[in-house]
MARFI-477679 format. One record per residue (C-alpha): residue in one letter; z, y, x. Coordinates in Angstrom, 1 decimal, m for minus. Layout:
<pts>
+------+--------+--------+--------+
: rest :     pz :     py :     px :
+------+--------+--------+--------+
:    A :      Z :      Y :      X :
...
+------+--------+--------+--------+
</pts>
This chain:
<pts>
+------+--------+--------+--------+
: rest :     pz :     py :     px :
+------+--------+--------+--------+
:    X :  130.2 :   71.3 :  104.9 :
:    X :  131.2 :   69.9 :  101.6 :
:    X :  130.1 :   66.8 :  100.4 :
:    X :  127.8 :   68.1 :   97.3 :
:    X :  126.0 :   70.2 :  100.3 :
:    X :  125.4 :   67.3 :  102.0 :
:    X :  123.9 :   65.4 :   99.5 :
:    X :  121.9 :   68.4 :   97.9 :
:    X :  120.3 :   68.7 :  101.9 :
:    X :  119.8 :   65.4 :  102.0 :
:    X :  117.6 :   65.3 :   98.3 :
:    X :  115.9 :   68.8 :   99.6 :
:    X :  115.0 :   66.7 :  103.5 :
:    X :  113.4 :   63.9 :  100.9 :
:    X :  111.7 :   66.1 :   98.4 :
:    X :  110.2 :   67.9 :  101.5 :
:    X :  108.8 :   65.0 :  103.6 :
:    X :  107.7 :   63.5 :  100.3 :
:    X :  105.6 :   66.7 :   99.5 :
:    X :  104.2 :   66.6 :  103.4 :
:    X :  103.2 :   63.1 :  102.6 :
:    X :  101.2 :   63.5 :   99.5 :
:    X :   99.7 :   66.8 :  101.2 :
:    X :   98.4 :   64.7 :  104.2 :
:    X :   97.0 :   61.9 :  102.0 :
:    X :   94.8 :   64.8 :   99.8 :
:    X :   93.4 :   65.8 :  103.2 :
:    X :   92.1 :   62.7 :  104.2 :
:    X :   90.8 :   62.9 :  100.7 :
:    X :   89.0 :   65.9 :  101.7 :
:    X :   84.9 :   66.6 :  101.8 :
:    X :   85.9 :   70.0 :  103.3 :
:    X :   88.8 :   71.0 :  105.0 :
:    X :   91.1 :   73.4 :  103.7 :
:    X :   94.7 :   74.0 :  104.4 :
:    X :   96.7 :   76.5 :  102.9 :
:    X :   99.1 :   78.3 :  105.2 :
:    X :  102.2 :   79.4 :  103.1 :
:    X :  105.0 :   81.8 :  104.5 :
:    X :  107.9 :   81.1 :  102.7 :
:    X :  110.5 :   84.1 :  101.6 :
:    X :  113.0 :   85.4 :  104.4 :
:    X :  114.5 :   88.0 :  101.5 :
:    X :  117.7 :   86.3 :  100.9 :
:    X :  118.8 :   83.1 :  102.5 :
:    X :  122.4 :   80.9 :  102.3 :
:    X :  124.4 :   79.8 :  105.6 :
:    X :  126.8 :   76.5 :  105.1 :
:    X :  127.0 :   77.6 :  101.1 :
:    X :  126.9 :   81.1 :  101.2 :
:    X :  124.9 :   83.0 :   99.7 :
:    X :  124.5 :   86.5 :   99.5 :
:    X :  125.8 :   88.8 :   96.5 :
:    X :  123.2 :   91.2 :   95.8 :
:    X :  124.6 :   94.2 :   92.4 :
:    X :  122.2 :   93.9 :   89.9 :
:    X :  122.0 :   97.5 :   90.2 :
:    X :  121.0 :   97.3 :   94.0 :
:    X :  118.5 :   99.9 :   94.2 :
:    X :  115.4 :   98.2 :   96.8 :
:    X :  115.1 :   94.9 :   99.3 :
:    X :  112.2 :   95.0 :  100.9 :
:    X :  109.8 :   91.6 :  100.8 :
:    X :  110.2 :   90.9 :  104.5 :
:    X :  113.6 :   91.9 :  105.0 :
:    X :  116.2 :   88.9 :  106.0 :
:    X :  119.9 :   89.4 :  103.7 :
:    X :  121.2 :   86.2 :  104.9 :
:    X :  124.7 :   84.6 :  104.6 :
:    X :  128.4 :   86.4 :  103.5 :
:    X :  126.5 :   89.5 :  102.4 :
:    X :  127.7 :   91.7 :   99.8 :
:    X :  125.1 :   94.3 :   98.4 :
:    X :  126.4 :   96.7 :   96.3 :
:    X :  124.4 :   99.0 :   93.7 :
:    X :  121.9 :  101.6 :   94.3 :
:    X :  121.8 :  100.4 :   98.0 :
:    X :  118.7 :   99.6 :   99.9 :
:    X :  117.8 :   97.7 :  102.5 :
:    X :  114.2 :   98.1 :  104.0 :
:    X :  111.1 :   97.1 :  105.3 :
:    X :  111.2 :   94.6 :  108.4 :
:    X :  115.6 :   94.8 :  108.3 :
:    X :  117.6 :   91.9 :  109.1 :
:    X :  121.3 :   92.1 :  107.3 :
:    X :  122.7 :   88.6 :  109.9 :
:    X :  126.3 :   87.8 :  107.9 :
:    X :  126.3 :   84.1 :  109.4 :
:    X :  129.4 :   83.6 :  111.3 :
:    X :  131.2 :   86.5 :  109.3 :
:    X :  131.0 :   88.9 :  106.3 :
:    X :  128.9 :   92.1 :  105.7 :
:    X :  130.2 :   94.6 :  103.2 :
:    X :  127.7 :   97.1 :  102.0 :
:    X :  129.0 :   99.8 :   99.4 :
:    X :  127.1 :  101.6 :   97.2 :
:    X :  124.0 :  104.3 :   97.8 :
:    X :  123.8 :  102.9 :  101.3 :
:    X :  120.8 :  102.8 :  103.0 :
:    X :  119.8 :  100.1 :  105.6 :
:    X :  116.8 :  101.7 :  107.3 :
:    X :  113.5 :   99.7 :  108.6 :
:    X :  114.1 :   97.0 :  111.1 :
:    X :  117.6 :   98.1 :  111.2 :
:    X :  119.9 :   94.9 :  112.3 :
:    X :  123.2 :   94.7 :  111.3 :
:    X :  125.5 :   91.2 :  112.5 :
:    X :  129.0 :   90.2 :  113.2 :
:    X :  131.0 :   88.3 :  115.6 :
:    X :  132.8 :   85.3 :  115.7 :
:    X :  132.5 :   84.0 :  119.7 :
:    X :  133.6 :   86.9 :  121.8 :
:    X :  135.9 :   88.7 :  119.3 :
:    X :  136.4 :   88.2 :  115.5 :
:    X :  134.7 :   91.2 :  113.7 :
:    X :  133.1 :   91.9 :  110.6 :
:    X :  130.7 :   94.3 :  109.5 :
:    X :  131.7 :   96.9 :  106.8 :
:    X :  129.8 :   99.7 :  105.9 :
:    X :  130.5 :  102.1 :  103.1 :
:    X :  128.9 :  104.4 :  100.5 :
:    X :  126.9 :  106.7 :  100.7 :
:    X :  125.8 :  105.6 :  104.4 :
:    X :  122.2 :  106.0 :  106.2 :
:    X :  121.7 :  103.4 :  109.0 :
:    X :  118.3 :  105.0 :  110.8 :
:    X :  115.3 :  102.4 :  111.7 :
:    X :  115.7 :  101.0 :  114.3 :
:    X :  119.8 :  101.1 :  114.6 :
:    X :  121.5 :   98.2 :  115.3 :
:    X :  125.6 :   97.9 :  114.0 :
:    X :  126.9 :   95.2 :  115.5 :
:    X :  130.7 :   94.0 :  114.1 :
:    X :  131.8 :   97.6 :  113.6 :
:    X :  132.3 :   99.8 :  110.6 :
:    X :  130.7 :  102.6 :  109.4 :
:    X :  133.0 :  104.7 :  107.1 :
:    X :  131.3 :  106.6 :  103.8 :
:    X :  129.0 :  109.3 :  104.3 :
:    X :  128.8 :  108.2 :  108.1 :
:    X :  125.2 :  108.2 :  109.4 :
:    X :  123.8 :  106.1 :  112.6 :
:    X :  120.7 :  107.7 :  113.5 :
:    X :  117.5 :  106.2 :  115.0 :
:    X :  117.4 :  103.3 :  117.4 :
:    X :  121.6 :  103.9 :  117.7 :
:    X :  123.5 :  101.3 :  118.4 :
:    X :  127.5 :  100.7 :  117.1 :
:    X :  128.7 :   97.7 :  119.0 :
:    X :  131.7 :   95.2 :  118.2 :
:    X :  135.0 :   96.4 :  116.9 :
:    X :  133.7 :  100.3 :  116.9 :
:    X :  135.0 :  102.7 :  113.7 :
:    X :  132.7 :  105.6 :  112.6 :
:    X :  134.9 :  107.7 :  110.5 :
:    X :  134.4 :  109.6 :  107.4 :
:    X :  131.0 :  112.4 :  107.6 :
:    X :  130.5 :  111.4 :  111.2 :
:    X :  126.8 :  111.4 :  112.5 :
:    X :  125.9 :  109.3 :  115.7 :
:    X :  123.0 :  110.5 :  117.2 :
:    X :  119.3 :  108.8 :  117.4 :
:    X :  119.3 :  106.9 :  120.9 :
:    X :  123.4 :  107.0 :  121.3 :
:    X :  125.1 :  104.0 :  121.9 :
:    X :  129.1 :  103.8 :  120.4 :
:    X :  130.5 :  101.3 :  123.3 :
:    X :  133.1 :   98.1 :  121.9 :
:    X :  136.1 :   99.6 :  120.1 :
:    X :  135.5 :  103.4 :  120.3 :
:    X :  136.7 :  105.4 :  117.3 :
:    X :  134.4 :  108.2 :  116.4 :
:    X :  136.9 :  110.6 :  114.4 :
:    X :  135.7 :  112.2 :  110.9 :
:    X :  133.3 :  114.7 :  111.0 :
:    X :  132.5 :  114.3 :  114.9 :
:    X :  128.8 :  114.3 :  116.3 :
:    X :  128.4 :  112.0 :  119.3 :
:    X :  125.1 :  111.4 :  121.6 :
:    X :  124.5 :  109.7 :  124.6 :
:    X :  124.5 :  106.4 :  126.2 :
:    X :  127.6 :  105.5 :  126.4 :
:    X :  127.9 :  107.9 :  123.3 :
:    X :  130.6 :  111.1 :  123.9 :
:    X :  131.9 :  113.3 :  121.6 :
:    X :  129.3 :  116.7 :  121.8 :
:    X :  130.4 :  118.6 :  118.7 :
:    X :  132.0 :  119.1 :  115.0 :
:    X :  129.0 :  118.1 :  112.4 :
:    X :  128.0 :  121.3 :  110.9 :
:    X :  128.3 :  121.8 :  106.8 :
:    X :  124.4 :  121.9 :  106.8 :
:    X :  124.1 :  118.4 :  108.6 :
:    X :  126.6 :  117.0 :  106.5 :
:    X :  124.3 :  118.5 :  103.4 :
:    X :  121.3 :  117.6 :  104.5 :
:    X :  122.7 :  113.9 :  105.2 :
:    X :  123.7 :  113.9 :  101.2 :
:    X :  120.4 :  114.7 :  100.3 :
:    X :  118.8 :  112.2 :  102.5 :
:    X :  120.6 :  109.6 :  100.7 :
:    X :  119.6 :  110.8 :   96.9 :
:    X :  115.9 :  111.3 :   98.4 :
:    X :  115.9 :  108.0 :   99.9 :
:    X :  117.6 :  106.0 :   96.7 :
:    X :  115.0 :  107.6 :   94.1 :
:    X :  111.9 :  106.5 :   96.9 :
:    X :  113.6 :  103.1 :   96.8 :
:    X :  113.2 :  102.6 :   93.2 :
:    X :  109.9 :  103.7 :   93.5 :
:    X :  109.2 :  101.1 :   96.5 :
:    X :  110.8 :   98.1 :   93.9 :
:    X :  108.5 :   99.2 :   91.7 :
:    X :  105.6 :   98.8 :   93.4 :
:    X :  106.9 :   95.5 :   95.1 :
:    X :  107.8 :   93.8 :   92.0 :
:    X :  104.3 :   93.9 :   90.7 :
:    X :  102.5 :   90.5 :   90.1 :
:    X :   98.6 :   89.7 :   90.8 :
:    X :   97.6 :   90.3 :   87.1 :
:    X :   99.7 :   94.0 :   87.3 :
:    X :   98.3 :   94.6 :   91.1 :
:    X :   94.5 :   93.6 :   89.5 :
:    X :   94.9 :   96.1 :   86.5 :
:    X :   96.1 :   99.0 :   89.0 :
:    X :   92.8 :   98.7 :   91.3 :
:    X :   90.6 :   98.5 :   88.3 :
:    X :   91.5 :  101.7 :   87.4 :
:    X :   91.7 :  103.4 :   90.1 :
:    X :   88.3 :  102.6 :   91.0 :
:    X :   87.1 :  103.6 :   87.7 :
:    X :   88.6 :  106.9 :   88.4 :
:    X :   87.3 :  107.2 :   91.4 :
:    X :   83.5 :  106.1 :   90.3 :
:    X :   83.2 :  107.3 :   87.0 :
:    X :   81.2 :  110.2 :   85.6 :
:    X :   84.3 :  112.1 :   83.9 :
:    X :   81.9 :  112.9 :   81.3 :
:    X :   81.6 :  109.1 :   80.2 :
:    X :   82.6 :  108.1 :   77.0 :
:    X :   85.9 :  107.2 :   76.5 :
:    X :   86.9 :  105.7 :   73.0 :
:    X :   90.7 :  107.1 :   72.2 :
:    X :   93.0 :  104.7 :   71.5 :
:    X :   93.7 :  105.7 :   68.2 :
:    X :   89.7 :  104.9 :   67.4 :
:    X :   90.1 :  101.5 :   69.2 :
:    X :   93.1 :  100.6 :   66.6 :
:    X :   91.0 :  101.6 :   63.8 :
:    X :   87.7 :   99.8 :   64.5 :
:    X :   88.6 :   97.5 :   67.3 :
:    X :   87.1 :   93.9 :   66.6 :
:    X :   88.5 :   90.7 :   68.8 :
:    X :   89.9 :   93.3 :   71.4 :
:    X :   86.5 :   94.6 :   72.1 :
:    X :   86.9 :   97.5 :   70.8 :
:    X :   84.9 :   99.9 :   67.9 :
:    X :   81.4 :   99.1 :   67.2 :
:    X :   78.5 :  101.2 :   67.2 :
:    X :   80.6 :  103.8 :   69.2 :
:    X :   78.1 :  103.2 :   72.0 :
:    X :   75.1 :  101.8 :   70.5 :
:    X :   74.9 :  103.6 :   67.1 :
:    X :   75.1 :  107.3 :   69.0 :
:    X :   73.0 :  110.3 :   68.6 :
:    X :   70.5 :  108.9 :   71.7 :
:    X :   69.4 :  106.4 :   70.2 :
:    X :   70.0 :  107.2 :   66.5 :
:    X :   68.4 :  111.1 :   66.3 :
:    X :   68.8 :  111.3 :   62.3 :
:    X :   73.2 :  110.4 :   62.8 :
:    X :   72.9 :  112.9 :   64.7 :
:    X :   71.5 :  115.6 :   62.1 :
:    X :   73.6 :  114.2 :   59.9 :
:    X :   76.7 :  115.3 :   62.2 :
:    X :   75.4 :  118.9 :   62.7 :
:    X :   74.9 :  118.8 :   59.0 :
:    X :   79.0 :  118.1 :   58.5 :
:    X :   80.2 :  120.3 :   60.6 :
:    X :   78.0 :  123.5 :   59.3 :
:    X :   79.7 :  122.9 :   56.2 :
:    X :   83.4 :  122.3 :   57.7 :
:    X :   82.3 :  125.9 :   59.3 :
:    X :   81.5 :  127.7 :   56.0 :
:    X :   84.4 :  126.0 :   54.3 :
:    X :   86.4 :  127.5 :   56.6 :
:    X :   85.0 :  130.8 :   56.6 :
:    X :   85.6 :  131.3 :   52.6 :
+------+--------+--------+--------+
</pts>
């Protein structure tokens, strides 16, 4: 560990104990007692300096999923809900369009063996799976609960089934379809499958945007949203609803036109005479 590590640990070890210090004095302070229990982010975390590198363009990480270490990210990938991405004692290399499933692990070795983790584009890693210092080549997918242990290659367009498990060093040849624990070759993957497994990975990149969407709101966006949907759920659709060209026109302090409520034909009888009386004449005018 360098030197400015050190010392920037060392300031963080103060800063904290100094914070835990001044929150214990405000609860003896106290007339009621409140504390506030605060979970801090897992999302992306540094080991010994590193840090991950996430694209810009990376399509989704989900709020409680752990990218932690020598992690590369590439763009339009995602990396779901409840996944753990480990690159602590080695590197992870994750290409583009990839998807890392929900509570899908993916780690390296360093102790027994000296393996990274490389995974390609265009790759679906199924919930559940865990990939475990081997590499997955592009348009590979590792289906459900699978597991793809140290040193293991899946080749190009080659599908390993839900449940199988890919043993230490096995090479699983391009376009092959293996099942089973220990996972054996059963067939060639068929040009449906390997369609299908394309338009998994479009279908699950456009949901992703959609998910970091939704995730990215703040309280104030999150507020808005359950406003109105409770006012569309509630209303009378035959309410009045001022257009928003009228509330430009009339709108005073952001409260919107006056007399648009108050000043209506309910409680004003003759406006409303007045109204039928315009519109008779539009009517004839239009007539000659």
């Amino acid at each position: 560990m360098s030197l400015g590590v050190r010392a920037v640990t060392a300031a963080s070890n103060m800063a904290r104990k100094l914070g835990q210090s001044l929150d214990n004095l405000g609860k003896t302070m106290e007339v009621c007692k409140y504390r506030d229990q605060l979970v801090p982010s897992t999302r992306f975390v540094a080991v010994d300096g590193l840090s991950p590198t996430v694209s810009p363009d990376t399509a989704f990480v989900a709020p409680n999923a752990s990218v932690i270490g020598d992690v590369s990210l590439g763009q339009n990938s995602s990396v779901w809900y409840g996944a753990t991405v480990r690159g602590d004692v080695h590197k992870i290399t994750i290409g583009e369009n990839t998807a890392i499933m929900d509570r899908a692990v993916i780690h390296v070795a360093k102790i027994q063996g000296d393996y990274p983790s490389i995974i390609g584009n265009h790759v679906t890693v199924g919930p559940g799976a865990i990939v475990h210092a081997a590499t997955l080549m592009d348009g590979s997918v590792v289906g459900p609960s699978a597991q793809v242990l140290d040193g293991a290659v899946i080749e190009k367009n080659a599908i390993v089934g839900p449940g199988a498990v890919v043993t230490p060093g096995t090479v699983v040849k391009e376009g092959e379809y293996w099942l089973g624990s220990p996972a054996k070759l059963v067939r060639k993957v068929t040009p449906e499958e390997r369609h299908t497994a394309m338009e998994t990975s479009l279908e699950t990149l456009e949901l992703a945007r959609l998910h970091a969407f939704e995730t990215s709101k703040d309280l104030a966006q999150l507020t808005k949203d359950e406003e109105a949907y409770e006012d569309a759920m509630y209303r009378d659709p035959d309410y009045y609803q001022p257009s928003e060209e009228a509330s430009r026109k009339g709108d005073v302090l952001g409260q919107g036109t006056p007399g648009l409520i108050f000043d209506s034909v309910l409680t004003n009888p003759e406006e409303g005479l007045k109204l039928k009386r315009k519109q008779q004449l539009a009517e004839a005018g239009e007539q000659k």
